[in-house]
N, C-alpha and C positions, 0 to 999 in steps of 0.2 A: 373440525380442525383442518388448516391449510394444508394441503401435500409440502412434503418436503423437498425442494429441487434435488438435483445428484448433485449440482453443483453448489452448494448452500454452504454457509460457514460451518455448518453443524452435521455437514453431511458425509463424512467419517473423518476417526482418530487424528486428533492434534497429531503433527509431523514437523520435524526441521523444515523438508521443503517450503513449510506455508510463511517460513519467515523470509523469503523471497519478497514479500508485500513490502516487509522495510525497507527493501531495494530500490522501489519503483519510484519512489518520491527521491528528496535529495542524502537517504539513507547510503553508505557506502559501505564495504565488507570489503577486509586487505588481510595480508595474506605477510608473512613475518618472516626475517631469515631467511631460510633455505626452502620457506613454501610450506611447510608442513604443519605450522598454524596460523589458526586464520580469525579477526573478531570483528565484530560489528561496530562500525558508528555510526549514530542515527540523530541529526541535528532534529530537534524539535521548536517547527516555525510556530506552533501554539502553545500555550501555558496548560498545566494542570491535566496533562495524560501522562505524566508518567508511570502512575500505579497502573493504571489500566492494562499500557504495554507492557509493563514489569510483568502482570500476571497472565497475558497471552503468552508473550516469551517462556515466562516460568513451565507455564503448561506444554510448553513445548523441550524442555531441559533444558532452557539454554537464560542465565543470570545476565539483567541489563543494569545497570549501575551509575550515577550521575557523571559525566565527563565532562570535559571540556566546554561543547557545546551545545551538550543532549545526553545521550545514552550510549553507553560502552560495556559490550559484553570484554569477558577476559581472553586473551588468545588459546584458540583449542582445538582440537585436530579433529575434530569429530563436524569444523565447519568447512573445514579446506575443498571438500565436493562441493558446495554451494560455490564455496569463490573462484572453483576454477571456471563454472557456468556464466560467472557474473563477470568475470575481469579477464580481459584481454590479455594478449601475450606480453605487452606492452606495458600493463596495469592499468587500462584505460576500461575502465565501466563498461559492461556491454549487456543488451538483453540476449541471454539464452535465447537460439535458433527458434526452438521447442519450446518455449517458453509458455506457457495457458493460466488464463487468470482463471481463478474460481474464487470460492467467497471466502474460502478461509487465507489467502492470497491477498482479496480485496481488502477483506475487515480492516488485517494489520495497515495496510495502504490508505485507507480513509481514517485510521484511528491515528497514526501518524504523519500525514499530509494531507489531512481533508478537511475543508471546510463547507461553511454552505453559503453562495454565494448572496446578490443582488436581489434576484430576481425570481427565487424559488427553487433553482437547481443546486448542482452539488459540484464545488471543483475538488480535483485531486493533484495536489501539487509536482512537480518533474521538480530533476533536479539540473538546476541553472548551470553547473558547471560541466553539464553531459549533454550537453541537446542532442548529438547525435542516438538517444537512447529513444526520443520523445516519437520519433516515427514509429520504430518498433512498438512504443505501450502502446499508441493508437490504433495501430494492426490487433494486438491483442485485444485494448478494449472491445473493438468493434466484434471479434470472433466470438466474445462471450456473450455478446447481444446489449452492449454498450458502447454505440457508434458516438463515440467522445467530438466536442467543438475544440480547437489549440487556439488555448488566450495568451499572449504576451504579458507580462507584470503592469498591472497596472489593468487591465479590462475585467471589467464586471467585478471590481474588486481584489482581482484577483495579484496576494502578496508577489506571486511571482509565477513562473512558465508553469503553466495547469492544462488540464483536463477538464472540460468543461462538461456534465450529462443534465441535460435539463429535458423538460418535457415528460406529461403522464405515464407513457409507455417504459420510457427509460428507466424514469427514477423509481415506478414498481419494480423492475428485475431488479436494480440496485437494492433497494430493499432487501427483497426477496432473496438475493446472493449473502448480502451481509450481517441479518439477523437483528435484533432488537440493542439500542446505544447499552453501551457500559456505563455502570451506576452513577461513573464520578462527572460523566458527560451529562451537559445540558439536551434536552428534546432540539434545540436548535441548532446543534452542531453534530447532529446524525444523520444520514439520510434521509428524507423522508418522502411521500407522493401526495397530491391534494388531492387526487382525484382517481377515476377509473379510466385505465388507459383505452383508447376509443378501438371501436371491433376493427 
């Protein structure tokens, strides 16, 4: 049996923080009133996840719901520390300082804006209306041992500003961070490696 990363989806207790993932892509979290609650919206650029995330989210106590666009949790006070991490003084999107990806971070982020690209890698979509965030996730990706390519809409497929991880090396830790696809997902739109990354 493979050792378990520390950093692995599966490598402790579901937690709020991990729905930070939804964040990463063109997912948004806003904050209501006088601030004191806060809920998720999370456009969905592919078809046919949304039980999937329904039941990440659930697992984490927190209801995602059809909206608008995608998915809407209801406003709730128990999300207002995430959005104060995530949203500027201003209400402008930002990544948390501190901010570390790990797998249970990733999952949500690739089960939400990830697909597989052209050529055998994996993009992970940013969100078009925040570029200033796209430098930050790429710092992050790279610390977690996922040194990301930044594709413009429209390269290698790609629907819109992504993240790009391609290559044996990579796409094993990506694996290895995000754990095996959710049932309702195809083999083809989950990470996957073709090979053995070279010594």
């Amino acid at each position: 049996m493979p050792q378990l990363s520390l950093f692995s989806a599966e490598a402790r207790p579901a937690g709020l923080a991990d729905l930070a993932g939804l964040l990463c892509g063109p997912g948004r979290i806003e904050r209501f009133g006088a601030g004191d609650t806060a809920r998720f919206d999370v456009p969905l650029p592919f078809d046919g996840r949304e039980r999937a995330l329904g039941a990440l989210s659930a697992a984490r106590g927190v209801t995602l719901a059809p909206g608008a666009s995608g998915l809407r949790s209801a406003f709730r006070r128990d999300l207002v520390p995430l959005a104060r991490h995530w949203c500027a003084a201003d209400g402008r999107k930002q990544i948390p300082a501190d901010f570390q990806l790990d797998g249970a971070t990733l999952r949500l982020w690739v089960l939400a804006a990830g697909t597989a690209d052209l050529r055998g890698g994996h993009l992970l979509l940013l969100d078009p209306h925040a570029p200033w965030t796209h430098g930050p996730l790429i710092a992050a990706a790279t610390r977690a041992g996922l040194p990301p390519a930044r594709l413009a809409a429209g390269e290698h497929g790609a629907p819109g500003p992504a993240l790009r991880l391609h290559g044996a090396r990579r796409m094993a830790r990506l694996v290895e961070l995000v754990g095996p696809a959710p049932n309702v997902l195809g083999a083809s739109e989950w990470p996957r490696h073709h090979g053995r990354p070279a010594a």
